[in-house]
C-alpha positions as CSV (number, residue, x, y, z in Angstrom):
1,X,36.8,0.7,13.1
2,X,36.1,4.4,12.0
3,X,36.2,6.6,15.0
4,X,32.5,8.0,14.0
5,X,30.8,5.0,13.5
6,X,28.5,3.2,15.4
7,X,29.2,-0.5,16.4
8,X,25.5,-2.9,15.8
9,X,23.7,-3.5,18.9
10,X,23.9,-6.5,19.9
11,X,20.2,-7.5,19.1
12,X,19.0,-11.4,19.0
13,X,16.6,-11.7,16.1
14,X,14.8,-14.8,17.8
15,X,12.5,-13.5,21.0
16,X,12.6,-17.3,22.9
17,X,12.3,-20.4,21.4
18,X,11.0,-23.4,23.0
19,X,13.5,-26.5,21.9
20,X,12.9,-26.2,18.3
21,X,10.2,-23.6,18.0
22,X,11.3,-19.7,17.7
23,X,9.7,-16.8,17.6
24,X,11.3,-13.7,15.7
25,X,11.2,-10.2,16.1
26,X,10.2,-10.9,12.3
27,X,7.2,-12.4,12.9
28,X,6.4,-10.9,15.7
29,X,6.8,-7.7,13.6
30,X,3.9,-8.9,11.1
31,X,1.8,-10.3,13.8
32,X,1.8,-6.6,15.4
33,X,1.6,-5.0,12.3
34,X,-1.5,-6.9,11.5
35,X,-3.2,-6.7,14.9
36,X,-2.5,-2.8,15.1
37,X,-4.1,-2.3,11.5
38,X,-7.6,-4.3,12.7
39,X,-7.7,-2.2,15.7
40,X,-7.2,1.1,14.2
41,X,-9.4,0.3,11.1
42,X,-12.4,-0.7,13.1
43,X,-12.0,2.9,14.6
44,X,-12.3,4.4,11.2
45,X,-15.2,2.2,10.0
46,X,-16.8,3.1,13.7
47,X,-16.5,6.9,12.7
48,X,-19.3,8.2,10.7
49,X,-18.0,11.7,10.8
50,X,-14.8,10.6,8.7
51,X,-16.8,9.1,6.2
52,X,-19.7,12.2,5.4
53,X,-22.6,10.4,7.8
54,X,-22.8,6.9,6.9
55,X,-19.6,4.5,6.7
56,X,-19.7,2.0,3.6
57,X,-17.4,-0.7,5.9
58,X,-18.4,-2.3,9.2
59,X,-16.4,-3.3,12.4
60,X,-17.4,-6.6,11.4
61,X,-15.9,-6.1,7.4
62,X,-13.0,-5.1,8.8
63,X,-12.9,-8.6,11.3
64,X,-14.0,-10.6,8.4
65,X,-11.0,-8.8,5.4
66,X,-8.2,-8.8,8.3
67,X,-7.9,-12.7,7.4
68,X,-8.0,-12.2,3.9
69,X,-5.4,-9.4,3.7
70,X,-3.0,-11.7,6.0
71,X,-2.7,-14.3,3.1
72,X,-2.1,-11.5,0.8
73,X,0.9,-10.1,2.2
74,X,2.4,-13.3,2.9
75,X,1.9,-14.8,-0.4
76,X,2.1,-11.8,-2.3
77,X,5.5,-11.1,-0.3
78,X,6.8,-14.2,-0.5
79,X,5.8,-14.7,-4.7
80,X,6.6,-11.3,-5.2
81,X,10.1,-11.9,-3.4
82,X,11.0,-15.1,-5.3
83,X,9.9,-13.6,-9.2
84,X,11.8,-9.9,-8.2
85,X,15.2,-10.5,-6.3
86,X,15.3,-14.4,-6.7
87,X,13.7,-15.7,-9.5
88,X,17.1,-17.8,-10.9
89,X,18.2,-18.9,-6.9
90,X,14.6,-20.6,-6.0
91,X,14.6,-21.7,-9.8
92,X,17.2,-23.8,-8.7
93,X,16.3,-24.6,-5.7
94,X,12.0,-24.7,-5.6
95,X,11.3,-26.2,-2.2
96,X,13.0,-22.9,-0.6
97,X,9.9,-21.3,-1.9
98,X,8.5,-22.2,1.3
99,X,10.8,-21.7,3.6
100,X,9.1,-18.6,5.1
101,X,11.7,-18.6,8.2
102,X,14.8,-17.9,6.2
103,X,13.4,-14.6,5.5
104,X,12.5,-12.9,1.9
105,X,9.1,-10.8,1.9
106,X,8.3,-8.2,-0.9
107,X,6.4,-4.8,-0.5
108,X,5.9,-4.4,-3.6
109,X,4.3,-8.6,-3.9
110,X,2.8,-8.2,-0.5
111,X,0.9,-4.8,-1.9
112,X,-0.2,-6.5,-4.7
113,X,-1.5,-9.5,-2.5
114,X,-3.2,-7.4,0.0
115,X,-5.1,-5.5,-2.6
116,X,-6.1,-8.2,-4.7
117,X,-7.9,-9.5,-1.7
118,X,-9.3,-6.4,-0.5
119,X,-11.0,-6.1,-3.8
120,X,-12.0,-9.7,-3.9
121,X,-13.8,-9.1,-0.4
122,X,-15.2,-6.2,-1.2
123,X,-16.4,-7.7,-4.8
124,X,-18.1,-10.8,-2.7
125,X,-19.7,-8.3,0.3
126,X,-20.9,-5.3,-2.2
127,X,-18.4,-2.9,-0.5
128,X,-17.1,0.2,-2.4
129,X,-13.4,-0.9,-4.1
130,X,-12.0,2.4,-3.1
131,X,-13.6,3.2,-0.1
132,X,-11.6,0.0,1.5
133,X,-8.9,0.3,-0.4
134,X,-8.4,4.0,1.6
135,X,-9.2,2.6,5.1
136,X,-6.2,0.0,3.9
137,X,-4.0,2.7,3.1
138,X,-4.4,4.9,6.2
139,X,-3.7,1.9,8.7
140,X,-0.9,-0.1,6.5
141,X,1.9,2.3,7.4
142,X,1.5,0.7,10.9
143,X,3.0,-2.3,9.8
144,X,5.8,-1.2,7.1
145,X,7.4,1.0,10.5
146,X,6.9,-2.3,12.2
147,X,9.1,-4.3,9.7
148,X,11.4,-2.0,8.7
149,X,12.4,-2.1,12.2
150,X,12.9,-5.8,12.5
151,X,14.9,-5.4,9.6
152,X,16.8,-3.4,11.4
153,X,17.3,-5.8,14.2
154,X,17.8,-8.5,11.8
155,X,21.0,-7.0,10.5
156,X,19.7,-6.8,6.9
157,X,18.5,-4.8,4.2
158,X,22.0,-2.7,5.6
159,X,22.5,0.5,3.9
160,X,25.6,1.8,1.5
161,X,28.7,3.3,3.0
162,X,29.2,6.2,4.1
163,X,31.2,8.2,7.1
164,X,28.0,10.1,8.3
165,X,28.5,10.2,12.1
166,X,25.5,8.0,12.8
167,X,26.8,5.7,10.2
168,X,27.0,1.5,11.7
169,X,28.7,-1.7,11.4
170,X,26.6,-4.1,10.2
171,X,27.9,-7.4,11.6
172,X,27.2,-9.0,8.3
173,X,28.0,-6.5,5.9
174,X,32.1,-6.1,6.5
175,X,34.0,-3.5,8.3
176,X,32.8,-0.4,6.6
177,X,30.2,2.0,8.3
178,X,27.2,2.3,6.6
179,X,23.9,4.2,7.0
180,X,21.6,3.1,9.0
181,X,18.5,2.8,5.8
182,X,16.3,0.7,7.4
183,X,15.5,3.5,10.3
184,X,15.4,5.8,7.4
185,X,12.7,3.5,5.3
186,X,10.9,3.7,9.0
187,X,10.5,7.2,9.3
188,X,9.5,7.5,5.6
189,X,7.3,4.6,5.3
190,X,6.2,4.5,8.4
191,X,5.6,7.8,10.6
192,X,5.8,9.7,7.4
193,X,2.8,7.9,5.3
194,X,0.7,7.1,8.8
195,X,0.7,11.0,9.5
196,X,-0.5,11.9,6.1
197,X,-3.2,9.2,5.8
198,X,-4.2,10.4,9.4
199,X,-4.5,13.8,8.5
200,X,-6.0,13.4,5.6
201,X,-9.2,11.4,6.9
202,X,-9.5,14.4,9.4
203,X,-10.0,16.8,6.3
204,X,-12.2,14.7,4.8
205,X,-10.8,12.5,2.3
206,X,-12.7,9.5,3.2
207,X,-15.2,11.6,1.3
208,X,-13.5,11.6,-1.9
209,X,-13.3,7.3,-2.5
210,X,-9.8,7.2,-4.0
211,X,-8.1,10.0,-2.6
212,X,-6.1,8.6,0.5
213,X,-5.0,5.2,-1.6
214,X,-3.7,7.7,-4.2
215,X,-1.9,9.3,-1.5
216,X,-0.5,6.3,-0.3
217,X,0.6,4.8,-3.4
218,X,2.4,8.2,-4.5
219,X,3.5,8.8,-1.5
220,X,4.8,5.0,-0.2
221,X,6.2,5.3,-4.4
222,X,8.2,8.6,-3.6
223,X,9.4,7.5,-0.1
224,X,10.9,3.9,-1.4
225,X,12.9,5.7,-4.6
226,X,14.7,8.0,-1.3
227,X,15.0,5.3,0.9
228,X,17.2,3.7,-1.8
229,X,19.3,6.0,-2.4
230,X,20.8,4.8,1.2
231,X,19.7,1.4,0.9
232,X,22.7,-1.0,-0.8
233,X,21.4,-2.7,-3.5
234,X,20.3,-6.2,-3.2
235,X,23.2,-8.9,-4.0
236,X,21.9,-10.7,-6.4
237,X,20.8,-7.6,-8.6
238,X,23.1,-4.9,-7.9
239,X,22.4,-2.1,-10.3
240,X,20.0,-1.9,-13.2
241,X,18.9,0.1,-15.8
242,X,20.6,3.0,-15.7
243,X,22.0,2.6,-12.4
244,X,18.5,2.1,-10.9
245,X,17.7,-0.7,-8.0
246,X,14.9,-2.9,-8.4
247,X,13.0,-1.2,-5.8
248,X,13.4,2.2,-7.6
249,X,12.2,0.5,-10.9
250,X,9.3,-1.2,-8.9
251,X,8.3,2.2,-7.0
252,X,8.1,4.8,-10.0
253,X,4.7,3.2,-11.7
254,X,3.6,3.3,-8.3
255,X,3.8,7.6,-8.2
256,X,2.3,7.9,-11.5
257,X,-1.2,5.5,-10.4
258,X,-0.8,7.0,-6.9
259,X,-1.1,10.6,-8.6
260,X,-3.8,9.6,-11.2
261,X,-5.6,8.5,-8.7
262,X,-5.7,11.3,-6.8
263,X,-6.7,14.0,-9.3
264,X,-9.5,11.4,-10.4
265,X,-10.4,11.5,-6.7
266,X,-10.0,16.0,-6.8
267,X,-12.5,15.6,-9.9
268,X,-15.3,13.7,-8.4
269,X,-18.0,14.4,-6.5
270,X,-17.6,13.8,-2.7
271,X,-19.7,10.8,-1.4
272,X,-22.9,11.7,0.8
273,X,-24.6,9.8,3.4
């Protein structure tokens, strides 16, 4: 072992179980994630200042779109998952599709999921697309810290070697240290992305329908292509086009809408009570 790394902790990815039935940090991780986002969202809705005097979304919307954006992420995760990093493996073998327990969620289907049914809901209940699609982006940072940090206590989603002094040995990634990227995707995703959505509603973006999405796009866009740079690639993919990882590739389109977004948002009229 490298004198300056770090050996694992010893973490058990399953909370209890009860004779066959477990419960995961994993899960627990979305569960959380999910809870934390409803409860901080019907804050925002609540807060007419935020919004210029009237709020377009209710507390009981946001009860009603919770459900809807749970199916999202899981399906979106779990399709996006299975076309991006597995597409030939669960050709093979289909009924694996389902097999939500072993583990394979996608950000990048998940995102896709949630806001497909965000603007389903807000199609069916006359809400403003962008005005819930910006109370989505302020609270969803809650729950990528959230699962970045079961990742980390999975053992997964390791990071490349290195002989940082925080560097660790991944149980299940061989004897070399390597960086610790999931922490690093938590800070960035996470903190990073809940702070600026946070700040921004207190200046009045809420105002501007578009604007904090755009941020969050862009920004979640910017914070994935750094986090890989740590992250080691996934297995089944390694390196792409021109030495780019899948969730590089995936990310950049996402800074170019994020920042269209925005300076459609800079160009518009604020909304008024």
């Amino acid at each position: 072992m490298p004198l300056l790394a770090i050996p694992f902790p010893a973490f058990d990815p399953v909370v209890f179980s009860v004779g066959p039935f477990a419960v995961r940090w994993y899960a627990l991780a979305y569960i959380a994630g999910i809870l934390g986002a409803w409860w901080l969202a019907r804050r925002i809705a609540q807060n007419q200042k935020l919004w210029g005097g009237h709020s377009p979304i209710t507390a009981p919307n946001v009860d009603d779109v919770i459900t809807w954006c749970a199916l999202g992420i899981v399906l979106g995760g779990r399709l996006g998952y299975v076309l991006f990093y597995g597409k030939s493996y669960f050709f093979e073998h289909p009924l694996e599709i389902f097999q939500l327990w072993h583990g394979g969620m996608s950000f990048h289907g998940g995102f896709l999921g949630t806001i497909l049914a965000l603007l389903l809901y807000a199609r069916s209940k006359k809400i403003p697309m962008l005005s819930i699609l910006d109370l989505a982006a302020i609270v969803t940072p809650i729950g990528l810290f959230l699962g970045r940090i079961a990742n980390f206590i999975n053992g997964e989603l390791w990071g490349r070697v290195t002989d940082v002094p925080w560097a660790i040995i991944f149980p299940h990634a061989g004897p070399a240290p390597r960086h610790p990227s999931q922490l690093y995707e938590a800070a960035l995703e996470g903190i990073a992305l809940f702070a600026i959505g946070i700040v921004a509603a207190r200046m009045g973006a809420l105002k501007r329908p578009g604007m904090i999405g755009g941020l969050f796009v862009a920004g979640y866009g910017l914070a994935r292509v750094a986090g890989e740079q740590f992250r080691e690639p996934d297995a089944q993919l390694g390196y792409l086009f021109g030495g780019l990882t899948m969730g590089t590739l995936l990310s950049l389109p996402m800074i170019i809408v994020g920042a269209i977004a925005i300076v459609c948002a800079l160009r518009s009229a604020p909304r008024k009570a």
